[in-house]
mmCIF file of the N, C-alpha and C atoms, coordinates in Angstrom:
data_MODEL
# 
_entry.id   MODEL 
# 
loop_
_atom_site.group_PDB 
_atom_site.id 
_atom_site.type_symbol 
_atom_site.label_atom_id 
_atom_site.label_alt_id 
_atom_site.label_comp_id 
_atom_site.label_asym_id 
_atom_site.label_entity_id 
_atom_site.label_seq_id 
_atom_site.pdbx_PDB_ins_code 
_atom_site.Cartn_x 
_atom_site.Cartn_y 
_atom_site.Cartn_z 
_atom_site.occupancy 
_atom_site.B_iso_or_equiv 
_atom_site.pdbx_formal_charge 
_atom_site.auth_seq_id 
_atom_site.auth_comp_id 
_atom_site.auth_asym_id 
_atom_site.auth_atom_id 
_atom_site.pdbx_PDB_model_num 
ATOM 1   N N  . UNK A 1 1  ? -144.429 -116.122 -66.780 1.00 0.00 ? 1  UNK A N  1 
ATOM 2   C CA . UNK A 1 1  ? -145.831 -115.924 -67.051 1.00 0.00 ? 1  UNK A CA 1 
ATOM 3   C C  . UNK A 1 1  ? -146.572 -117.222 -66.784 1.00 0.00 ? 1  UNK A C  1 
ATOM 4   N N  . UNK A 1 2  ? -147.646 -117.128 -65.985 1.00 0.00 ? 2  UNK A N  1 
ATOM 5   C CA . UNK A 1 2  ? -148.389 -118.468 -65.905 1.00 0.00 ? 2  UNK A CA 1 
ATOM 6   C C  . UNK A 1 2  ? -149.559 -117.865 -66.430 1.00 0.00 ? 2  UNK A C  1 
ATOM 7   N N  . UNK A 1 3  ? -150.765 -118.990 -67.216 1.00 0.00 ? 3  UNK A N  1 
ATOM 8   C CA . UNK A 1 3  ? -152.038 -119.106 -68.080 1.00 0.00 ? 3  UNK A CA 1 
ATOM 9   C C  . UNK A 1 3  ? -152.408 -120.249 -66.992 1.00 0.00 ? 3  UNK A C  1 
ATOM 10  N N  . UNK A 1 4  ? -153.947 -118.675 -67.430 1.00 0.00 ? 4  UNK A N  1 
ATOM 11  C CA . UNK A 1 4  ? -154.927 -120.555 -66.485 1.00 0.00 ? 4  UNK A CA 1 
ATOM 12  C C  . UNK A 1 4  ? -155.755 -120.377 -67.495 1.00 0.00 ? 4  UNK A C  1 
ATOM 13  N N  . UNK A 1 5  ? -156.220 -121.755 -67.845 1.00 0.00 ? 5  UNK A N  1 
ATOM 14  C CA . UNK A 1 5  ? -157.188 -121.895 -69.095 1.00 0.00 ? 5  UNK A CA 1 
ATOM 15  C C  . UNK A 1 5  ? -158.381 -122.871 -68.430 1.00 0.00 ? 5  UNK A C  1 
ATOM 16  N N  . UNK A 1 6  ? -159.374 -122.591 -68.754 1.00 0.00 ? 6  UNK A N  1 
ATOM 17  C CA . UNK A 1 6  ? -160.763 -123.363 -68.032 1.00 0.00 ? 6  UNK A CA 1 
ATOM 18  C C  . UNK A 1 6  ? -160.970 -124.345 -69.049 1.00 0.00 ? 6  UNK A C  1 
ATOM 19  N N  . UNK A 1 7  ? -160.480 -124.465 -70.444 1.00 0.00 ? 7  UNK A N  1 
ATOM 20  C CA . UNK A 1 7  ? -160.966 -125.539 -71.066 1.00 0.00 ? 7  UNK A CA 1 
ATOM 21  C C  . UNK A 1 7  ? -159.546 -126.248 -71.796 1.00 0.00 ? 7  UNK A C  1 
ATOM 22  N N  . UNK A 1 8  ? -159.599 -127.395 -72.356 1.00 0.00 ? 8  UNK A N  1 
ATOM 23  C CA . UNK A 1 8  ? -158.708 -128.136 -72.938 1.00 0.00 ? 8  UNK A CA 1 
ATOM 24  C C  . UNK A 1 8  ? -157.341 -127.472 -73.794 1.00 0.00 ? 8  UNK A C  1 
ATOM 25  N N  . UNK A 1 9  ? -157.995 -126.397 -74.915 1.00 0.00 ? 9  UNK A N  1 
ATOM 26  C CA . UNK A 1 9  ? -157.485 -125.550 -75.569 1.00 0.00 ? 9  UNK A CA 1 
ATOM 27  C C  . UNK A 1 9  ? -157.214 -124.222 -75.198 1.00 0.00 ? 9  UNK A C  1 
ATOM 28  N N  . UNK A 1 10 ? -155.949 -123.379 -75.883 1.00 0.00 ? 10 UNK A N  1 
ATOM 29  C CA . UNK A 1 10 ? -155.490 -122.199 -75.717 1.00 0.00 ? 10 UNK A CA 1 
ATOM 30  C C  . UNK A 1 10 ? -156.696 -121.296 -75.860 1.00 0.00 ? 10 UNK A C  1 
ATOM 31  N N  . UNK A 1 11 ? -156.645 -120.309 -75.341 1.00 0.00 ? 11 UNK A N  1 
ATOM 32  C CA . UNK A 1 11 ? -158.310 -119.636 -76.013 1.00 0.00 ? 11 UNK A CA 1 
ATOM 33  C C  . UNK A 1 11 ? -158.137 -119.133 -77.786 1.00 0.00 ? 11 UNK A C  1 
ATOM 34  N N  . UNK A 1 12 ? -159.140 -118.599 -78.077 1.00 0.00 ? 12 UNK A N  1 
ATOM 35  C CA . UNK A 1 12 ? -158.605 -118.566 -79.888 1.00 0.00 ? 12 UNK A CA 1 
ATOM 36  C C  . UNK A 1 12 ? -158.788 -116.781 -79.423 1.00 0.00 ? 12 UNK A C  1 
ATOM 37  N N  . UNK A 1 13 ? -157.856 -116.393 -80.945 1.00 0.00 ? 13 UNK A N  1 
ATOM 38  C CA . UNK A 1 13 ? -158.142 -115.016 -81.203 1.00 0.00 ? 13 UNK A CA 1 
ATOM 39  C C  . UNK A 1 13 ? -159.349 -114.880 -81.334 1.00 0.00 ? 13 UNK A C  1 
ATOM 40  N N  . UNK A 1 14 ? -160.035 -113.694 -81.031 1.00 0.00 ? 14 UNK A N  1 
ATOM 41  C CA . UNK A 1 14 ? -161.316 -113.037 -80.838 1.00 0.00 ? 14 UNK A CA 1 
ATOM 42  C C  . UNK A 1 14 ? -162.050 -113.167 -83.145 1.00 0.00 ? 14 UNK A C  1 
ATOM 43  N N  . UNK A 1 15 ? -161.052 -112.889 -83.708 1.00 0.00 ? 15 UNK A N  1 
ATOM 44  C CA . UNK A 1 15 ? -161.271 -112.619 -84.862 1.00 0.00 ? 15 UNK A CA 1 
ATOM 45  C C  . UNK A 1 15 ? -161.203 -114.291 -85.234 1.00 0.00 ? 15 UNK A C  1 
ATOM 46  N N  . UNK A 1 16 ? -160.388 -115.130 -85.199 1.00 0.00 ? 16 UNK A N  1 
ATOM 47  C CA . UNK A 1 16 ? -159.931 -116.795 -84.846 1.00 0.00 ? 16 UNK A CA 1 
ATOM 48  C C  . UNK A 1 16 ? -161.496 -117.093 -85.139 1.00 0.00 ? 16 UNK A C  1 
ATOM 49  N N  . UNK A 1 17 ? -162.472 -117.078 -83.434 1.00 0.00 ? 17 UNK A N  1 
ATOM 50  C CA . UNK A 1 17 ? -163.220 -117.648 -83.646 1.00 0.00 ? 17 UNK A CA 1 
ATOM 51  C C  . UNK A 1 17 ? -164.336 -117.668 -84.513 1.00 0.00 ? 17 UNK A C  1 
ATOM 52  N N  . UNK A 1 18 ? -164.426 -116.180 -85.068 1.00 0.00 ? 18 UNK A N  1 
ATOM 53  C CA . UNK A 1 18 ? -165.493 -115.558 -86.073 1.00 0.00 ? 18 UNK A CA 1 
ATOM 54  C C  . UNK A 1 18 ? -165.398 -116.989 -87.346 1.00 0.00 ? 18 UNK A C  1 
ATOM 55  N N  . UNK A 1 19 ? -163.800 -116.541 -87.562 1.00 0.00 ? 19 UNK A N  1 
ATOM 56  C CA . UNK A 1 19 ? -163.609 -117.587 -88.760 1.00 0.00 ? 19 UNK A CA 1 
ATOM 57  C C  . UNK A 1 19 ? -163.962 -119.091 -88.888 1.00 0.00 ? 19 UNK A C  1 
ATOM 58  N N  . UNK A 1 20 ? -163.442 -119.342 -87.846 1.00 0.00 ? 20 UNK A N  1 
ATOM 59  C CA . UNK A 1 20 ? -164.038 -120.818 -87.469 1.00 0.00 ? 20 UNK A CA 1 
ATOM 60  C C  . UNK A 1 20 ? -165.111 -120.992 -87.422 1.00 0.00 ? 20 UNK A C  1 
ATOM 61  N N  . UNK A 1 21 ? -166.175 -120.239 -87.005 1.00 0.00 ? 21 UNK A N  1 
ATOM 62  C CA . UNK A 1 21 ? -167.555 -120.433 -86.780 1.00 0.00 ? 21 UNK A CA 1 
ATOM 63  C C  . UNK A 1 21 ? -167.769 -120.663 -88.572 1.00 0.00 ? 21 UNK A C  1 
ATOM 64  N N  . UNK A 1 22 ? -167.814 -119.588 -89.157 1.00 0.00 ? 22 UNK A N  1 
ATOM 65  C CA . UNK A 1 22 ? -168.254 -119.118 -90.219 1.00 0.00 ? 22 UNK A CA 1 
ATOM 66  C C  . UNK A 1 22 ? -167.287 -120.646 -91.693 1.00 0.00 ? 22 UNK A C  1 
ATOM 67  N N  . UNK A 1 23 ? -166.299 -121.350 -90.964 1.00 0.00 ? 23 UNK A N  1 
ATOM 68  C CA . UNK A 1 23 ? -165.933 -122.215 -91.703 1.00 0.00 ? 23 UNK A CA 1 
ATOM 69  C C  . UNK A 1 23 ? -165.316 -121.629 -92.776 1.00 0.00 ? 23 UNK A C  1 
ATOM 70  N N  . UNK A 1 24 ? -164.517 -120.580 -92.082 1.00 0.00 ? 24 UNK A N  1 
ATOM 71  C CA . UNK A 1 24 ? -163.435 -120.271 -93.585 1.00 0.00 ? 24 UNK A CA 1 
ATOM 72  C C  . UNK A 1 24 ? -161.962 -120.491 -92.897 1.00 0.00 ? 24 UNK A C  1 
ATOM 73  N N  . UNK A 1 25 ? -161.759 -121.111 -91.986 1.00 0.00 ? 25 UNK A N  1 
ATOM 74  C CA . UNK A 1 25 ? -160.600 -121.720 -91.860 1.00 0.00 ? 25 UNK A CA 1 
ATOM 75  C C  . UNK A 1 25 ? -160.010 -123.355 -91.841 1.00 0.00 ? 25 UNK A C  1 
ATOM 76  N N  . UNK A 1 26 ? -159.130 -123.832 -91.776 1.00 0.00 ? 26 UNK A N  1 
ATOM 77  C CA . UNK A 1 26 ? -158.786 -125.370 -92.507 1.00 0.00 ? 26 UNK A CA 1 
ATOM 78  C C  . UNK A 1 26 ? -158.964 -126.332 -90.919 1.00 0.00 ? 26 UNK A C  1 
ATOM 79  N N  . UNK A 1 27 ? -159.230 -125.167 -89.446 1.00 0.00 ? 27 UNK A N  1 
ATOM 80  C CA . UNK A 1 27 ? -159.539 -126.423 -88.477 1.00 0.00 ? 27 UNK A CA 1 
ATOM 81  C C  . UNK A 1 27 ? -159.454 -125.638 -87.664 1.00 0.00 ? 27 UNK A C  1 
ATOM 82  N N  . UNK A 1 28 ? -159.755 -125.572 -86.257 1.00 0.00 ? 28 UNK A N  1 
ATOM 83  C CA . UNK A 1 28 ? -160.249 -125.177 -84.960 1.00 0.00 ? 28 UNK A CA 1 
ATOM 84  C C  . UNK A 1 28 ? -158.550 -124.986 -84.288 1.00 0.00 ? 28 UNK A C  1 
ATOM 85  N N  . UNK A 1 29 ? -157.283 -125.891 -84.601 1.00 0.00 ? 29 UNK A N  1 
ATOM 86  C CA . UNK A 1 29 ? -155.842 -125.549 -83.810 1.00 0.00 ? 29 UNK A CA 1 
ATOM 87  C C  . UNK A 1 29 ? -155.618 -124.331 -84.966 1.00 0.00 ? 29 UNK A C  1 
ATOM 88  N N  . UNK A 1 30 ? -156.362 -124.172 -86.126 1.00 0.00 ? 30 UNK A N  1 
ATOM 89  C CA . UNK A 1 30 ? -155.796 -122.899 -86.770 1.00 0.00 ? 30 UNK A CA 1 
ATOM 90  C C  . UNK A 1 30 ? -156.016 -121.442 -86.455 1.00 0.00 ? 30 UNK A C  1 
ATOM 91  N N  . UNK A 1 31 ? -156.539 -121.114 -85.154 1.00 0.00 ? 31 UNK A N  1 
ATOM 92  C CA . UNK A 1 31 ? -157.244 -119.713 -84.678 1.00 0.00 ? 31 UNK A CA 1 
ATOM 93  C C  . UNK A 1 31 ? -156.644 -119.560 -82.844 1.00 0.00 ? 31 UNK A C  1 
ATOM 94  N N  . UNK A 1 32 ? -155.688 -119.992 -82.827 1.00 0.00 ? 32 UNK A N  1 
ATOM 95  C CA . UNK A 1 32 ? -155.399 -119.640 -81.665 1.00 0.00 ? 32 UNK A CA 1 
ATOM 96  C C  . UNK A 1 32 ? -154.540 -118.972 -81.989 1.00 0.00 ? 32 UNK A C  1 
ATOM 97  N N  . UNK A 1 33 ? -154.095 -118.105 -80.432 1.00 0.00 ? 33 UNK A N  1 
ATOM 98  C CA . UNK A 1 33 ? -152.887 -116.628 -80.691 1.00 0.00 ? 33 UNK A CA 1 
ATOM 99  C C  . UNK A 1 33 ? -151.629 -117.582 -80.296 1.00 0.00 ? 33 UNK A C  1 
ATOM 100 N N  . UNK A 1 34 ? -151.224 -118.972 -79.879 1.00 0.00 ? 34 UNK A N  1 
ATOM 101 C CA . UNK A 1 34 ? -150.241 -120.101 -79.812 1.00 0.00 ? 34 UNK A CA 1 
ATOM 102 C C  . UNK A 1 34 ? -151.123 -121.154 -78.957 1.00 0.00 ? 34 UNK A C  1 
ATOM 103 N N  . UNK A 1 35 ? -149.845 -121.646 -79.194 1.00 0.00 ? 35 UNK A N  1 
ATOM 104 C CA . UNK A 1 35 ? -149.738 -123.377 -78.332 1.00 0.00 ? 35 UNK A CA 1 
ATOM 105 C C  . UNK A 1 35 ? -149.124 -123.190 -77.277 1.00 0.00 ? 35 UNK A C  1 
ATOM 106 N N  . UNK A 1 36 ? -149.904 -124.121 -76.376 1.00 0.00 ? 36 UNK A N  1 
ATOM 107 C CA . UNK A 1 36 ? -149.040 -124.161 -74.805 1.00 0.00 ? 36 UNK A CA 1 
ATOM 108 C C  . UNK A 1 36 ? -147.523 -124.873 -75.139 1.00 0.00 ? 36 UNK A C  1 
ATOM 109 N N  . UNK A 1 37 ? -147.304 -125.246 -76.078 1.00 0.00 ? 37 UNK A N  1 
ATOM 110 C CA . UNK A 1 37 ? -145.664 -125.696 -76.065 1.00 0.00 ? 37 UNK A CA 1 
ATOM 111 C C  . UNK A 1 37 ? -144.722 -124.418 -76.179 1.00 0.00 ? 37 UNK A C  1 
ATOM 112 N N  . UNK A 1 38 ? -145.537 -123.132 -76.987 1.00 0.00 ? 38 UNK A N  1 
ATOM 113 C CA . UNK A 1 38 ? -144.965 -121.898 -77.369 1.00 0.00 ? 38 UNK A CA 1 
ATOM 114 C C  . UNK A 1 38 ? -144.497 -121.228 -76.159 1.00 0.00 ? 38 UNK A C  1 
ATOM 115 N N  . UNK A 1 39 ? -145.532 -121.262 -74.958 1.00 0.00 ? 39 UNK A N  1 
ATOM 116 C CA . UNK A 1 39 ? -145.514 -120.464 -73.560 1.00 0.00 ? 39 UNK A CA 1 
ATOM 117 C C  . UNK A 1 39 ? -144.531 -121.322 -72.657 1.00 0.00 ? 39 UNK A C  1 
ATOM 118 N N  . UNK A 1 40 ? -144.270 -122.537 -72.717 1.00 0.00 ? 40 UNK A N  1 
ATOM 119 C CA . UNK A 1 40 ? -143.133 -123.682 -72.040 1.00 0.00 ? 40 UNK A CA 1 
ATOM 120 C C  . UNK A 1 40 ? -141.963 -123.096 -72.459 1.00 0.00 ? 40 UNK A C  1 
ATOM 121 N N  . UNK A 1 41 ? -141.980 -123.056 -73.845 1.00 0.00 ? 41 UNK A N  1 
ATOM 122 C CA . UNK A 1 41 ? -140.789 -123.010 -74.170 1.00 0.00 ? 41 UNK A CA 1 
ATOM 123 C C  . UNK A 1 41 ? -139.784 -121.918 -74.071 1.00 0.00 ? 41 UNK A C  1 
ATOM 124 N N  . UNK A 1 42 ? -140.838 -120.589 -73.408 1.00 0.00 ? 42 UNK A N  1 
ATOM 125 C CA . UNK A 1 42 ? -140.574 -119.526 -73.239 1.00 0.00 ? 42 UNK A CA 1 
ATOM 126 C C  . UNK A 1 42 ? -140.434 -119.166 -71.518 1.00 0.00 ? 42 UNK A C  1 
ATOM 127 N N  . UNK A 1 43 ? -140.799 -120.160 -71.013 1.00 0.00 ? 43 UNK A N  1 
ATOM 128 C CA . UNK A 1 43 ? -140.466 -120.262 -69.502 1.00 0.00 ? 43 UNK A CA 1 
ATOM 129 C C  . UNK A 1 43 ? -141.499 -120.144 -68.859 1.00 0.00 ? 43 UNK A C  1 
ATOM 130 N N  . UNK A 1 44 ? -142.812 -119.854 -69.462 1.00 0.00 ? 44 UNK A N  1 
ATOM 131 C CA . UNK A 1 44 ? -143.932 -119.752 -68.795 1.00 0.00 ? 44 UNK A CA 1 
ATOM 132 C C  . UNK A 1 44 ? -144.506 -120.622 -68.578 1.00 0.00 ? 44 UNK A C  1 
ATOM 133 N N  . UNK A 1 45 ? -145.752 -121.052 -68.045 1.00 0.00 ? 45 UNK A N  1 
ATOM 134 C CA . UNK A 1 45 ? -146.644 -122.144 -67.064 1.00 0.00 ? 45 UNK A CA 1 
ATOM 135 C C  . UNK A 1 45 ? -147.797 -122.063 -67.782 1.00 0.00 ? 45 UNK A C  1 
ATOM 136 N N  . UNK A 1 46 ? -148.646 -123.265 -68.518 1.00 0.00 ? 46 UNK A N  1 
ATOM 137 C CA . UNK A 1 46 ? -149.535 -123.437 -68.844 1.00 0.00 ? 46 UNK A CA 1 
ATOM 138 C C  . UNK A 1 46 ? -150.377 -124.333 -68.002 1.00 0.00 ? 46 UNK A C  1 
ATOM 139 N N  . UNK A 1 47 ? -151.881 -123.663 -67.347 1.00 0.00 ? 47 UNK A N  1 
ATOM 140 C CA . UNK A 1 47 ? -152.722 -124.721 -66.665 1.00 0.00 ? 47 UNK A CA 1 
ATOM 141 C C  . UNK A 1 47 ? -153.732 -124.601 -67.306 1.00 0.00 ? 47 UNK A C  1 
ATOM 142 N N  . UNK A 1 48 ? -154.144 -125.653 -68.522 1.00 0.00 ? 48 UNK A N  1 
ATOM 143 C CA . UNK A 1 48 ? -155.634 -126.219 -69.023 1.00 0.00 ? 48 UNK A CA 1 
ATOM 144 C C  . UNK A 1 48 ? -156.561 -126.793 -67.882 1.00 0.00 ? 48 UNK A C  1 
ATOM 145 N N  . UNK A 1 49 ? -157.624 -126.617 -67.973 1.00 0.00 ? 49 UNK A N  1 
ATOM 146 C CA . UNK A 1 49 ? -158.794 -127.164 -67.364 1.00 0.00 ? 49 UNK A CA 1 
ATOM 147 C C  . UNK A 1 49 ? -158.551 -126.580 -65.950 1.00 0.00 ? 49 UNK A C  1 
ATOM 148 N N  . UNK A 1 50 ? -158.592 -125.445 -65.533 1.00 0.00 ? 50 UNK A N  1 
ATOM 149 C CA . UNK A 1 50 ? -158.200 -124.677 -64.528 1.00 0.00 ? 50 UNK A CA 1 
ATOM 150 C C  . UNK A 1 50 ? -158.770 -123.416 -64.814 1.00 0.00 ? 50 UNK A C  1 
ATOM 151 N N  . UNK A 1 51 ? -160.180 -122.984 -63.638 1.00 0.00 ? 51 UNK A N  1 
ATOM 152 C CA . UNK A 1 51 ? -160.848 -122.221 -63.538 1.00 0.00 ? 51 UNK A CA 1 
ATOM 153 C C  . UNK A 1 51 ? -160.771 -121.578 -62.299 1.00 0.00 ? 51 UNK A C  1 
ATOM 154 N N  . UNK A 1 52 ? -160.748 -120.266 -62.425 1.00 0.00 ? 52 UNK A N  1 
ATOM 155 C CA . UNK A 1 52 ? -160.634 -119.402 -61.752 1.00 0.00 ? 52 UNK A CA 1 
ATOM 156 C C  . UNK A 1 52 ? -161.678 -119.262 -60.889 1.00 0.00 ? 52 UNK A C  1 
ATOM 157 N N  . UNK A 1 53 ? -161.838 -119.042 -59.489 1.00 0.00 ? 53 UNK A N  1 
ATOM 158 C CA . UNK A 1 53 ? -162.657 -119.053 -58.387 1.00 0.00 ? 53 UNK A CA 1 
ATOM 159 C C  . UNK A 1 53 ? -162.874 -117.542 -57.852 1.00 0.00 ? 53 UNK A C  1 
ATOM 160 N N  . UNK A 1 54 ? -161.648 -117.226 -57.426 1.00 0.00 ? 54 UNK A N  1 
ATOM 161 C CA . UNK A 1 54 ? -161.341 -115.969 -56.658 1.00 0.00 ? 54 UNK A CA 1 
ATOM 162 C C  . UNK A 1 54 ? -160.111 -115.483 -57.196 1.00 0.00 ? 54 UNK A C  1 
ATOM 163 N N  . UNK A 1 55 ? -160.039 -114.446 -56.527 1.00 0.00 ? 55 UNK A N  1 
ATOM 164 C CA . UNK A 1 55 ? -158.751 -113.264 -56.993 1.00 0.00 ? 55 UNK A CA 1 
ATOM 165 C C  . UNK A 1 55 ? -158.930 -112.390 -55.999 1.00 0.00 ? 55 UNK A C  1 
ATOM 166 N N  . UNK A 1 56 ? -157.760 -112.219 -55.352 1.00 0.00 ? 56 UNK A N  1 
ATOM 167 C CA . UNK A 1 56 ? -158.066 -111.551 -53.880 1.00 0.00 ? 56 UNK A CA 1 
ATOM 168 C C  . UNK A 1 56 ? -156.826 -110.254 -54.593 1.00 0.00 ? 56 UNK A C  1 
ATOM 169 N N  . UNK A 1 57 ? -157.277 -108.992 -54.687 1.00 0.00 ? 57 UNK A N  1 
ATOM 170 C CA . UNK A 1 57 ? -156.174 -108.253 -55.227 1.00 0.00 ? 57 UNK A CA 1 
ATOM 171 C C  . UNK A 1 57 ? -155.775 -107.477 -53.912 1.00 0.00 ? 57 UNK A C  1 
ATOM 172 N N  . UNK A 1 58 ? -155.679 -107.706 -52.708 1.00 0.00 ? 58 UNK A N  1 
ATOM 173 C CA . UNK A 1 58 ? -155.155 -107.679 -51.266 1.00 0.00 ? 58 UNK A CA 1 
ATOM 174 C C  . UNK A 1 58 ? -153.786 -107.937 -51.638 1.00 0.00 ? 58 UNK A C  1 
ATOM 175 N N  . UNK A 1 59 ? -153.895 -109.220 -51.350 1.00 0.00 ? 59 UNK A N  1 
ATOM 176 C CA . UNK A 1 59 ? -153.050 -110.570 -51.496 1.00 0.00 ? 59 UNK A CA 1 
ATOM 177 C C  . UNK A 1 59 ? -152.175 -110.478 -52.826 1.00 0.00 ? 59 UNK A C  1 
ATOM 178 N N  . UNK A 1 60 ? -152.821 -110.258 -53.623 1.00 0.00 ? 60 UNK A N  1 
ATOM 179 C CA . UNK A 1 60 ? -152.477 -110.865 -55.114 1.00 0.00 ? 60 UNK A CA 1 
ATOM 180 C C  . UNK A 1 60 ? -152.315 -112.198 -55.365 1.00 0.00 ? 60 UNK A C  1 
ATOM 181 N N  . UNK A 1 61 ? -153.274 -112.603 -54.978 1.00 0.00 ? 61 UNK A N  1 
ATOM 182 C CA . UNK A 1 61 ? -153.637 -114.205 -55.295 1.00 0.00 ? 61 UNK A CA 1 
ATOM 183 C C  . UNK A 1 61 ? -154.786 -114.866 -56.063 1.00 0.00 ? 61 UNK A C  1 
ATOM 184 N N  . UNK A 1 62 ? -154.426 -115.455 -56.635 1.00 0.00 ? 62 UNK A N  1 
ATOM 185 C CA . UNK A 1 62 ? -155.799 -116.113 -57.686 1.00 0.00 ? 62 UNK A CA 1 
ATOM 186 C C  . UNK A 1 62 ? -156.086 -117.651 -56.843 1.00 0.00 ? 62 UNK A C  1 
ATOM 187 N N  . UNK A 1 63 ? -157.143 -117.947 -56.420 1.00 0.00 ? 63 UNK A N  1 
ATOM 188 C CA . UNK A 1 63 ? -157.682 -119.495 -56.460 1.00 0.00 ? 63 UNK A CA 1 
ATOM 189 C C  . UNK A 1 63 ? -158.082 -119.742 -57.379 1.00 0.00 ? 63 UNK A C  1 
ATOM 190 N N  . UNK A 1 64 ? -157.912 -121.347 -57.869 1.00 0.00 ? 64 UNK A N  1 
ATOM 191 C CA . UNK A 1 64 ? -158.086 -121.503 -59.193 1.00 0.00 ? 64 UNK A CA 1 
ATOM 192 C C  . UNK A 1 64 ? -158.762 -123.187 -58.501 1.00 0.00 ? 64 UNK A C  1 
ATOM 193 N N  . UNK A 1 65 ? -159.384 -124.148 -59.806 1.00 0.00 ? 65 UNK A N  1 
ATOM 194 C CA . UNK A 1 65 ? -159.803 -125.543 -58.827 1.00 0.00 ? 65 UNK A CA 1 
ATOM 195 C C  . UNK A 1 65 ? -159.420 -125.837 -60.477 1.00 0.00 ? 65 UNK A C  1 
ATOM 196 N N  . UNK A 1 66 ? -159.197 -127.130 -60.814 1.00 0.00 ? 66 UNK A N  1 
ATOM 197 C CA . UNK A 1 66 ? -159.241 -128.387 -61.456 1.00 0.00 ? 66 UNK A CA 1 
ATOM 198 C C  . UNK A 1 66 ? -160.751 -128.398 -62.231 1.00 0.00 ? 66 UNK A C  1 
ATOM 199 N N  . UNK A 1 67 ? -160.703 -128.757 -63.092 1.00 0.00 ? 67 UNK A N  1 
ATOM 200 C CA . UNK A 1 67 ? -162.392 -128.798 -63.413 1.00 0.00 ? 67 UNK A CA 1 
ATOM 201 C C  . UNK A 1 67 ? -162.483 -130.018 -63.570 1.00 0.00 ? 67 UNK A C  1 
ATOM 202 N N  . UNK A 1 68 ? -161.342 -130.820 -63.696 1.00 0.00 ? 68 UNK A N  1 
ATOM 203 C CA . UNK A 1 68 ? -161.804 -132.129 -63.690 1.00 0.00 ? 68 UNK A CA 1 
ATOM 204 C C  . UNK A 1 68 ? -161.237 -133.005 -62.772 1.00 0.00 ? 68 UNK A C  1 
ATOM 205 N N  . UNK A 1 69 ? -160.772 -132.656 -61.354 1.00 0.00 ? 69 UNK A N  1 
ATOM 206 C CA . UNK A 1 69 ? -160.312 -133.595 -60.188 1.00 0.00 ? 69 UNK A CA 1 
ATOM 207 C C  . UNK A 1 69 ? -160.847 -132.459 -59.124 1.00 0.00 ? 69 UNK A C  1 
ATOM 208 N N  . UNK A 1 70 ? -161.475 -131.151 -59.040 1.00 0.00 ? 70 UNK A N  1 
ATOM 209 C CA . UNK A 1 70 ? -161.821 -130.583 -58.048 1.00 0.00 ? 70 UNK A CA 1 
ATOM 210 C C  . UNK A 1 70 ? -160.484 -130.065 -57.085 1.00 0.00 ? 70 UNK A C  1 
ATOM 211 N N  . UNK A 1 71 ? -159.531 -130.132 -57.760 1.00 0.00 ? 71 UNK A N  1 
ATOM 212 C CA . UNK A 1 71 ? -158.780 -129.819 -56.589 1.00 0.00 ? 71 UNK A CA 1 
ATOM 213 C C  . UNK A 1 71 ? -158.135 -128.408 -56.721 1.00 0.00 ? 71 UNK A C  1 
ATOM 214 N N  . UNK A 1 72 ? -157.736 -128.061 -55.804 1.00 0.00 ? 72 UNK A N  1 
ATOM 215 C CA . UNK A 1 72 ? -157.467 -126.136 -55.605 1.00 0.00 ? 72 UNK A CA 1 
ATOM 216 C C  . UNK A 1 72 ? -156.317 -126.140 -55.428 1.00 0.00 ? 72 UNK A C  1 
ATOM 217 N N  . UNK A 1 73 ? -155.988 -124.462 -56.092 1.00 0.00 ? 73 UNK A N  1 
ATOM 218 C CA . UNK A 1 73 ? -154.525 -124.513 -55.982 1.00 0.00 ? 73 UNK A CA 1 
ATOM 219 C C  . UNK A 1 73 ? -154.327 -122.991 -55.984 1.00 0.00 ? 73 UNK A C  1 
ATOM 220 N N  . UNK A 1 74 ? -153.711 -122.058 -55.204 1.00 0.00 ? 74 UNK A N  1 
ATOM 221 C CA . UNK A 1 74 ? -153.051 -120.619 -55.116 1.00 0.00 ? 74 UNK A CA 1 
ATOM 222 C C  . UNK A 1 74 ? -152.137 -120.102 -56.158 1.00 0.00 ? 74 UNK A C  1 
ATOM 223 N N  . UNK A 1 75 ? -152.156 -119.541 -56.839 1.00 0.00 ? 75 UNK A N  1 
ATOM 224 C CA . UNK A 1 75 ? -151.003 -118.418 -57.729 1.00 0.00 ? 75 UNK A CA 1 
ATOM 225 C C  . UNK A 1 75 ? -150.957 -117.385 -57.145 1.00 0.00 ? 75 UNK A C  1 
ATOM 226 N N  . UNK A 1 76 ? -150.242 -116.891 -57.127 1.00 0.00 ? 76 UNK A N  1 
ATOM 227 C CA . UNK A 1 76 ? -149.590 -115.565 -56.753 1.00 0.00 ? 76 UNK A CA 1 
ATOM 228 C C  . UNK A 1 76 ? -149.439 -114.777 -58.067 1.00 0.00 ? 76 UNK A C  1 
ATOM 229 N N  . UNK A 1 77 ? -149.849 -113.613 -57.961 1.00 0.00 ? 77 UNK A N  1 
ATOM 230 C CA . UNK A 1 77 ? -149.528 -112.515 -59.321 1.00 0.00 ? 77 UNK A CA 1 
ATOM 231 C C  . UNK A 1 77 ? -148.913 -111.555 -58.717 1.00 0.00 ? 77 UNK A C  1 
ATOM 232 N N  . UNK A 1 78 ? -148.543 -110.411 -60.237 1.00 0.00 ? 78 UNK A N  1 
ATOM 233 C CA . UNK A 1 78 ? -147.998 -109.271 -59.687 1.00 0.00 ? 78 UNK A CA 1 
ATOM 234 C C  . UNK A 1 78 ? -148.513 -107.908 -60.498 1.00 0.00 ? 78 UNK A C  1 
ATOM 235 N N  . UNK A 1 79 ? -149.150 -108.850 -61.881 1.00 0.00 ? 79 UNK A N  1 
ATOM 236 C CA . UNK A 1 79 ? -149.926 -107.408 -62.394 1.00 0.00 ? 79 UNK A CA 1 
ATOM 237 C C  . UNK A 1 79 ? -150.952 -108.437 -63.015 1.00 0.00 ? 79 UNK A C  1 
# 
């Protein structure tokens, strides 16, 4: 499994962020659905700060760029 994430952090559960907003939880790493060490450790590929451009479902390919060096890079999917 590879994750592309556009910002620093895992994304949070949908319900996660309600809480956080609203300040009934003990901190912002407490509302995510895991940690990118969780998805490593499970054999999968974590890319933070990696935004999605295109998705060619031809191909089955995602372009994705760097948000913070600009640079591009191809994945291949399958669902």
């Amino acid at each position: 499994m590879t994750l592309l994430e556009q910002s620093d952090y895992v994304s949070f559960m949908s319900c996660g962020m309600k809480l956080y907003l609203e300040g009934q939880t003990t901190g912002i790493n407490d509302v995510g659905n895991f940690r990118g060490e969780d998805l490593k450790n499970k054999g999968g590929h974590m890319y933070n700060n990696t935004r999605v451009t295109e998705i060619n479902t031809y191909t089955h390919t995602v372009t994705a760029e760097d948000v913070k060096t600009g640079a591009k890079k191809e994945f291949k999917y399958d669902k």
